[in-house]
FITORSE-470901 format. One record per residue (C-alpha): x, y, z; residue in three letters. Coordinates in steps of 0.001 Angstrom, whole numbers, plus 500000, padded with zeros to 6 digits. Layout:
BEGIN
XYZAla...
This chain:
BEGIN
777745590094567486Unk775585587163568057Unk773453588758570602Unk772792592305567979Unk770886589251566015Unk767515590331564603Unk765129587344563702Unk763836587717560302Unk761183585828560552Unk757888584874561952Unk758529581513563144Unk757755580780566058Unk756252583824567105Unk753434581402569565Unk754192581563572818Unk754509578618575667Unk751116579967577314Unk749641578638573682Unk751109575870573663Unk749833574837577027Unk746414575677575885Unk747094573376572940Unk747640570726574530Unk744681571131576747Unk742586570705574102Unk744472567582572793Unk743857565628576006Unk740256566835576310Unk739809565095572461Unk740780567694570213Unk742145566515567173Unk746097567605567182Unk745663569216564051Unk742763571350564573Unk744452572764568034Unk747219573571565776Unk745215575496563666Unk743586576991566451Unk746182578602568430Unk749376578973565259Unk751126576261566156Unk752773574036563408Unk751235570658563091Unk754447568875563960Unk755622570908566688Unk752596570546568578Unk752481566704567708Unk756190566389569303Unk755170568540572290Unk752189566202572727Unk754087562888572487Unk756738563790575273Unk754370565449577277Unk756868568812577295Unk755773572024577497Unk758929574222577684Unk759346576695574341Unk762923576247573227Unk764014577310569744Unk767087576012567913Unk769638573605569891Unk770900576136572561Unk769567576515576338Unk770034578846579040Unk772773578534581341Unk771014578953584483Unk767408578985585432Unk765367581295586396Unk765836580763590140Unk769835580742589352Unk769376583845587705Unk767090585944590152Unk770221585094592858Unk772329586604590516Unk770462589597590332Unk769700590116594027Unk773422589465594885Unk774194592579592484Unk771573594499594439Unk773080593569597251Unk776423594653596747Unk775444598092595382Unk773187599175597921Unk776476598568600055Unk778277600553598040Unk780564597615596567Unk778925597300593104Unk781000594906590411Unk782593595651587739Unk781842594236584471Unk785023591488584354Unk784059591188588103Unk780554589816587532Unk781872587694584771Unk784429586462586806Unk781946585370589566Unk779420583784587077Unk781879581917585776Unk783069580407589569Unk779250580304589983Unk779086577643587650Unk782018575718588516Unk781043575507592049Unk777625574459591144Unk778402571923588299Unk776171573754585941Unk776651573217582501Unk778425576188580914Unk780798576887577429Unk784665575774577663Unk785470579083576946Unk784937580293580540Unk787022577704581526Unk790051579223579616Unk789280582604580243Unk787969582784583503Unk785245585088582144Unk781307584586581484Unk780679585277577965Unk779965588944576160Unk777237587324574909Unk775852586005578339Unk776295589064579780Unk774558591256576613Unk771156588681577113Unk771483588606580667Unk771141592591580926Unk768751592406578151Unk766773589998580480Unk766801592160583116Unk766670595829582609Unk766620597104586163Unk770144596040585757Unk772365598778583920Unk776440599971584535Unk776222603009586186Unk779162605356586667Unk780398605177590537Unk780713608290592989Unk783951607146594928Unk782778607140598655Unk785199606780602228Unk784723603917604306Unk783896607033607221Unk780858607985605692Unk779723604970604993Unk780200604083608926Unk778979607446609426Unk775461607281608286Unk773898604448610263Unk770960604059612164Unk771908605285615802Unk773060608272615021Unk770191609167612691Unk767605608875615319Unk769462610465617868Unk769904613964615764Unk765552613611614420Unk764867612923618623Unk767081616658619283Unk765714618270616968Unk762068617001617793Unk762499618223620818Unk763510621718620047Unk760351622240617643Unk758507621329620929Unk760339623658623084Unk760863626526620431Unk756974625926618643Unk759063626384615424Unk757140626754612075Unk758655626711608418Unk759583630184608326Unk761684629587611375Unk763841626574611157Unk766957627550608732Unk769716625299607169Unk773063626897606560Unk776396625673605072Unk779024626588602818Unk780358625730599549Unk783596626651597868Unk783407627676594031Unk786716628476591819Unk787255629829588314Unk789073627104586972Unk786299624581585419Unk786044620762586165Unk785534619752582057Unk786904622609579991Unk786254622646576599Unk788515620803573928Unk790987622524571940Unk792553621419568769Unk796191620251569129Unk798890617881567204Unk798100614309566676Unk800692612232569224Unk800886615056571561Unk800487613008575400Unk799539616073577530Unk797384619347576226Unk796767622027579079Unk794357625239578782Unk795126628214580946Unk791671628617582564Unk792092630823585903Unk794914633357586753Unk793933632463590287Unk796206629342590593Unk793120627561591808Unk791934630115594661Unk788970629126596612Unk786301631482597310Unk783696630539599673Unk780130631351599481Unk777948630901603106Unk774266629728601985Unk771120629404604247Unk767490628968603496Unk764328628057605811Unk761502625375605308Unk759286627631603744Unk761536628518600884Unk763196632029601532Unk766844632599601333Unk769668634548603197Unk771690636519600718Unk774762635304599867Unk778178635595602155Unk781463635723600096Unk784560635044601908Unk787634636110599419Unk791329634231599666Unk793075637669600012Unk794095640186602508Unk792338643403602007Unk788370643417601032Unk787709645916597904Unk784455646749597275Unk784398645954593691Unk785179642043594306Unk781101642474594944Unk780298643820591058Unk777400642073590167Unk776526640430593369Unk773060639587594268Unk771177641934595814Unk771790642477599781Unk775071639797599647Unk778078640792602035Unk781794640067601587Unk784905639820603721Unk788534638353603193Unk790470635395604831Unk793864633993604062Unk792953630820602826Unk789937631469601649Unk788133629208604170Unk785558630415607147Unk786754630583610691Unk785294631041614221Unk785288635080613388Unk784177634899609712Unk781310632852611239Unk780649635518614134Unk780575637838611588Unk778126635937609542Unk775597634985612247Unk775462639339613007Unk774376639594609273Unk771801636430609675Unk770920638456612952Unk769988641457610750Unk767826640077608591Unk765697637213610630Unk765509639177613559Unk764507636214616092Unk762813637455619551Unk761918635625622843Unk758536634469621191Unk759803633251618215Unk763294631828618369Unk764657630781615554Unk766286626787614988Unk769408626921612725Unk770740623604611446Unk773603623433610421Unk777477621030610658Unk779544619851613291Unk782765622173611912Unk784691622991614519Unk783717627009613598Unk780160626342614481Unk781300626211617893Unk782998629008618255Unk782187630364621733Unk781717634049621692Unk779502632689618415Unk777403630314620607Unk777031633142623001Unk775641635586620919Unk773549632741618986Unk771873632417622914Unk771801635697623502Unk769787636825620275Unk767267633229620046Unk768936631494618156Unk769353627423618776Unk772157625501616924Unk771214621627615823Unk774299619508614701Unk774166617106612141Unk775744613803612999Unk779511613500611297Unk779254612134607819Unk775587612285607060Unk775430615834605639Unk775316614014602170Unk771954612790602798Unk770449614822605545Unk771272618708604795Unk768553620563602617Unk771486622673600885Unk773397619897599756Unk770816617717598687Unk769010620630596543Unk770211623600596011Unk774157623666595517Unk773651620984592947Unk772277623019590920Unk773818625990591496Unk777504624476590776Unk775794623314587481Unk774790626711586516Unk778016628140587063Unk780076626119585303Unk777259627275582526Unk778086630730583229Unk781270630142583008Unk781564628505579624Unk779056631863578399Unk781601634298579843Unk784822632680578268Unk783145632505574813Unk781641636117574960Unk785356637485576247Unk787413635333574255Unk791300635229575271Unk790238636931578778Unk791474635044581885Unk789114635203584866Unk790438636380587346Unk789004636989591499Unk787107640297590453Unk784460638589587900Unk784194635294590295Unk780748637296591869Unk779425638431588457Unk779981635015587107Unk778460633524590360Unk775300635835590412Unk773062634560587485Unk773806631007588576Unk772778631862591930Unk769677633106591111Unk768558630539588660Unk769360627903591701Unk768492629572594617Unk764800628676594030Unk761996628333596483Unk761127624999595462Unk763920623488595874Unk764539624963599164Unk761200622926600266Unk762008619785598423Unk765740619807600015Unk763782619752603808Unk761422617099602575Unk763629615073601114Unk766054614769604417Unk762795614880606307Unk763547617816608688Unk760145619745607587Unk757586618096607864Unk759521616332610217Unk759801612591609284Unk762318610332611406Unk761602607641609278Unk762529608822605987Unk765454606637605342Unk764945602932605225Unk767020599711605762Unk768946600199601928Unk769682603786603147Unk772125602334606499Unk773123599208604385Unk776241601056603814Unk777021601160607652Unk777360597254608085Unk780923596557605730Unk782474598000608969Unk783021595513612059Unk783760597236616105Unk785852595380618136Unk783467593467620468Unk783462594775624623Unk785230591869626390Unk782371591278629158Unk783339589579632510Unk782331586366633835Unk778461586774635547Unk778446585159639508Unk775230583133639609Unk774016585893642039Unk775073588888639560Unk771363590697638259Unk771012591479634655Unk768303593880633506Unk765907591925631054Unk766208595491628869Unk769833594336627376Unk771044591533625193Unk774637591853625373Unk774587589590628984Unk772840586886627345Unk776052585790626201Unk776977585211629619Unk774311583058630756Unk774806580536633256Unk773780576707632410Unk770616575740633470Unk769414572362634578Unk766952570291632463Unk763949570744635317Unk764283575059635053Unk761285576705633831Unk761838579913632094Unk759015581692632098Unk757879583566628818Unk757289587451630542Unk760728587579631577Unk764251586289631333Unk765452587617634738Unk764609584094636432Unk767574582707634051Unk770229585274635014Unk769863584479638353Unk770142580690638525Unk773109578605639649Unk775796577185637374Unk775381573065637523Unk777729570839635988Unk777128569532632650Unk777508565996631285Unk779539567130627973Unk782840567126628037Unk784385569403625971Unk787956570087625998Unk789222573416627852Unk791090574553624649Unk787466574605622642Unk785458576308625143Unk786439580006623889Unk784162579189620720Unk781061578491622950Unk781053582442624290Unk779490581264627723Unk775997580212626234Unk773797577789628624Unk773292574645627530Unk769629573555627912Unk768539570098628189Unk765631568851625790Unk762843568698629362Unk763380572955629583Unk760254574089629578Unk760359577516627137Unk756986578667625983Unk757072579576622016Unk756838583317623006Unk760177583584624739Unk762546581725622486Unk763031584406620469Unk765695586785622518Unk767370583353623560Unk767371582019619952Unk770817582920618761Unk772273581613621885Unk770589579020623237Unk772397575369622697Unk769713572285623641Unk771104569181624714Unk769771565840624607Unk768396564027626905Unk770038560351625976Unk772958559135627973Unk774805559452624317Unk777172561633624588Unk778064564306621848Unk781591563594619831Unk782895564581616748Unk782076560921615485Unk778215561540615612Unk778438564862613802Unk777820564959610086Unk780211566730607576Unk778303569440605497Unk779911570546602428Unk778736574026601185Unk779281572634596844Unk777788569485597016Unk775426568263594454Unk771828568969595263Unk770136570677597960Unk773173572309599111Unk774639574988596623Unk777188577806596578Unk775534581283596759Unk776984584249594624Unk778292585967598407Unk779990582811599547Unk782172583346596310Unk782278586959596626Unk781627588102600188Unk781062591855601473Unk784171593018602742Unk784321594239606419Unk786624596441607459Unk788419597315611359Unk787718600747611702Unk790697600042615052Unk793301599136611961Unk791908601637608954Unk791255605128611040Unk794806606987612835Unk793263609432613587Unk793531609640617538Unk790375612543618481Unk786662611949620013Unk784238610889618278Unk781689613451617638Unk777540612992617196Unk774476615316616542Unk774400618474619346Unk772506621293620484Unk775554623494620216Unk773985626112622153Unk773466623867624966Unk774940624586628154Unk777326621746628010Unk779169622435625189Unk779001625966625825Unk781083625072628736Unk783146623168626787Unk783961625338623937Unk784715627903626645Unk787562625411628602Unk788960625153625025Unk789150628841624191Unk790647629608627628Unk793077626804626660Unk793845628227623060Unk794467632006624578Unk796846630438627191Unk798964628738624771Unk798867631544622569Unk800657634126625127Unk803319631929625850Unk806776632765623608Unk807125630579621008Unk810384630575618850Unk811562633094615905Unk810940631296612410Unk813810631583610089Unk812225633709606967Unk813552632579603542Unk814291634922601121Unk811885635071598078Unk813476636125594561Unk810309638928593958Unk810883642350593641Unk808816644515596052Unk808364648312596189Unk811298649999597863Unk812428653900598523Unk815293653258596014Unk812645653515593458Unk811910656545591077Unk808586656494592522Unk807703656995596622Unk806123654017598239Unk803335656315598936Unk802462657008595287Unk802789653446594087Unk799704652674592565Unk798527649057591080Unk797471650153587341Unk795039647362587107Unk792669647815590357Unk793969651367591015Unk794591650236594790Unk797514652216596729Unk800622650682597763Unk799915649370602221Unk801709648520604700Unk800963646104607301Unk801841646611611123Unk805382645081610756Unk806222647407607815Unk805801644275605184Unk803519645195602115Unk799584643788602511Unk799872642064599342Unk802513641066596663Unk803408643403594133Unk805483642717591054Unk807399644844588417Unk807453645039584687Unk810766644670583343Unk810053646828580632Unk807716649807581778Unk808881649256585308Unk805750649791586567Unk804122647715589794Unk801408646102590063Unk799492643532592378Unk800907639857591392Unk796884638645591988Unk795684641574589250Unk798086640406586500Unk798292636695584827Unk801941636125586161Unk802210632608586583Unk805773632348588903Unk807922631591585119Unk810315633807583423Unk809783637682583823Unk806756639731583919Unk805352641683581509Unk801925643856581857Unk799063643399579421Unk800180647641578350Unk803676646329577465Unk802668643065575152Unk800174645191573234Unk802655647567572076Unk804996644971571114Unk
């Protein structure tokens, strides 16, 4: 390629600061050819520099497309767009380069004309020009938390929590983050495998989990010291050796899903309980999510009743503003799927399965799970030391692709008082009279003056566009300090008896030759999107809490009286479908009671309603029953046990 060129070469190797120096010398009396010799310049390139007075270094017969300044709006336009979170594409920026220099009438190759497309080439030098500039792989991000994490509801959450460090006289060892994390055996980039050339799909049995989660609860303080670990398992029944190889002082317990719930969260804050032991004198300040388990009554009473004070994060801003996931999952995730790839190749042909999940876990845990980046997770989101102002403009430039619907305000009586504290009424200002004086301390005197008739005419049908602003005529009397709040909607008029018609106005067109350009986001314009349209969801919005307040104590009460009452009304019989696995029955050679699962040793339960506590399945050849999670039965065919397949 054309721009991979390397100059052979040491022509030309002066640079246009010499040149200028040069020439200097020529019009001070220098002889041309000993200020050639002076600064390496050839004798007839500074001679034709001289003559036209030039002194731009251009080599060969090819220019730039755009100048510098052209070139710099280029760049801050691509800026622009990424710190919003709508960064281009490569045949994206091409596209708009090449529109750039249509609308512009710059001078540019036919080729782009054709094609639509700014040159390889272009792009190669322009990149090379600017190395700030690089492609960058994406993370794909939802319009909700890029609403989500705007300036509003950032302060509001750092002014709670200030104010519970005040009230509490909290210290690093005694404000905690917590939050939890789900982590799975089947890896995210497993390793390649050979197969047959043309084949369109290659799979790798990874997991004999089906993709079960199991959720680990994490919490840490300012000062660096972790909670031990709290595994919730996606079974039924918790066996003590699921925790094989767990870290020391870790706890376990079993949900359906997998997931935490109001209980498992209950259950949690008893073992954080344990351990911290807060007292009257030094309560403890636990940050932590707005998921709707946090606020779990009977959790938020015992969280008051032991010390403890619960600080929401806004919705949507966990991502930047929670120690745990800005330092210390990271890398733990990348240190399991580490330990993941050891364990495979050092038991090679062995599927994990939900028993080594904990011992694979445990060395990645403690290899992430570090002190320093516990403290650099609560300086970074600024919670400790605490720093409200740790996110700047580019941080809540996401927030503004988003447009509310505007609050329809009614029409102001001349005798209706505004407070001078809000803005949104200056759109309903009445019009003022060229004699008013406004004065600059205050803009109460305008909200209270009458409406007068004014000399413009201006048709009914075109007064929506004008929003209510007054119209001030050109005697007003507005000191330089109070124009300001009225700037954006202020509209002067003049004071001639010439009236204002479409005639007198002037046509501006935005690609005209000159002064007046087309800018890079007048081709290519941030999107904006109405959240009313996008979002169906149909709840209440939610915003940074202290949970353990007494407000949403009460709350969270109304709705667990609510949830019980519904609960003991009779609901319906389901219909229960008929699944093709076998299960334990007294038809059996062997009793119920002395089935025994060969793999984990575990005895054959029964729940209350006489159904078995978790699926078992039969070999077809040994007939013997085992747990469907213990074996590698994936649903296909009929099962045979690891015993069976080594004898044949």
């Amino acid at each position: 390629m054309v721009y991979k060129y390397v100059r052979k070469t040491k022509q030309g190797s002066w640079t246009q600061n010499d040149l200028q120096m040069a020439m200097f010398e020529c019009q001070n009396g220098t002889k041309i050819l000993t200020a050639s010799v002076m600064y390496n310049i050839p004798f007839s390139t500074l001679y034709r520099h001289f003559k036209s007075g030039c002194v731009d270094k251009h080599l060969g017969r090819f220019r730039s497309t755009f100048s510098p300044e052209q070139e710099q709006e280029l760049v801050s336009y691509l800026k622009e767009m990424d710190s919003v979170f709508y960064g281009l594409s490569k045949s994206d920026f091409k596209s708009l380069v090449a529109v750039y220099s249509q609308k512009n009438n710059i001078d540019h190759p036919k080729s782009w004309d054709i094609s639509g497309l700014a040159g390889d080439d272009w792009l190669a030098h322009f990149l090379k020009r600017n190395p700030n500039i690089v492609l960058r792989t994406p993370e794909p991000t939802s319009v909700a938390r890029a609403r989500g994490f705007n300036r509003p509801q950032v302060e509001r959450f750092f002014k709670l929590l200030e104010e519970q460090y005040n009230i509490c006289d909290s210290d690093a060892t005694r404000v905690y983050n917590m939050d939890e994390t789900g982590i799975s055996t089947t890896t995210n980039k497993p390793p390649k495998v050979f197969s047959i050339t043309g084949k369109k799909q290659v799979g790798v049995i990874s997991s004999a989990e089906r993709g079960k989660l199991t959720t680990v609860i994490g919490c840490c303080n300012a000062a660096g010291s972790f909670i031990p670990p709290f595994f919730i398992f996606a079974r039924q029944k918790m066996q003590p050796r699921l925790m094989d190889g767990a870290p020391p002082g870790s706890k376990g317990h079993c949900s359906a899903s997998g997931w935490t719930n109001g209980d498992l969260f209950l259950t949690w804050l008893q073992f954080f309980v344990e351990i911290v032991r807060p007292t009257p004198d030094k309560k403890v300040i636990l940050v932590l999510d707005n998921h709707e388990s946090h606020k779990y009554y009977p959790a938020l009473k015992y969280a008051v009743e032991n010390h403890i004070t619960f600080v929401s994060f806004a919705p949507h801003t966990t991502h930047k503003m929670q120690p745990l996931d800005k330092s210390v999952f990271g890398p733990i995730k990348k240190f399991f799927e580490q330990e993941i790839n050891v364990f495979q190749k050092s038991y090679s042909g062995r599927i994990i399965n939900q028993y080594d999940i904990v011992k694979i876990f445990s060395p990645a845990y403690l290899k992430g799970a570090t002190p320093l980046n516990a403290v650099n997770g609560f300086k970074a989101t600024g919670l400790w030391p605490l720093n409200p102002f740790i996110f700047g403009d580019e941080d809540y430039a996401p927030a503004s692709v988003t447009d509310r619907p505007m609050m329809n305000l009614p029409v102001l009586d001349s005798d209706t008082y505004i407070p001078s504290t809000s803005l949104e009424p200056v759109m309903n200002l009445p019009i003022l009279e060229s004699d008013t004086n406004i004065p600059s301390t205050s803009l109460e005197p305008i909200m209270n003056l009458p409406i007068l008739e004014s000399d413009t005419n201006i048709p009914s049908t075109r007064l929506e566009p004008v929003m209510n602003l007054p119209i001030l005529e050109s005697d007003t009397n507005i000191p330089s300090t109070s124009l300001e709040p009225i700037m954006n909607s202020t509209i002067l008029k003049p004071t001639s008896n010439e009236k204002t018609t479409p005639k007198n106005t002037k046509k501006v067109y935005t690609n005209c030759i000159g002064d007046q350009k087309v800018s890079p986001s007048e081709i290519r314009p941030i999107p904006k999107f109405d959240l009313a349209k996008i979002s169906t969801r149909k709840r209440k919005g939610q915003r940074a809490e202290v949970l353990t307040s007494s407000p949403i104590k009460k709350l969270q009460y109304e709705r667990l009286k609510n949830a019980e009452a519904k609960a003991t009304k009779t609901l319906p019989k389901r219909k229960v479908k008929k699944t093709s696995k076998q299960k334990p029955n007294q038809n059996e050679n062997e009793s119920e009671s002395n089935l025994i699962c060969l793999i984990c040793l575990e005895k054959y339960l029964k729940g209350p309603e006489g159904k078995p506590l978790e699926d078992w399945i039969m070999c077809c050849i040994c007939e013997k029953w085992y747990h469907e999670d213990c074996t590698s039965y994936l649903g296909k065919s009929q099962f045979i046990c690891d015993f069976c397949e080594d004898v044949d």
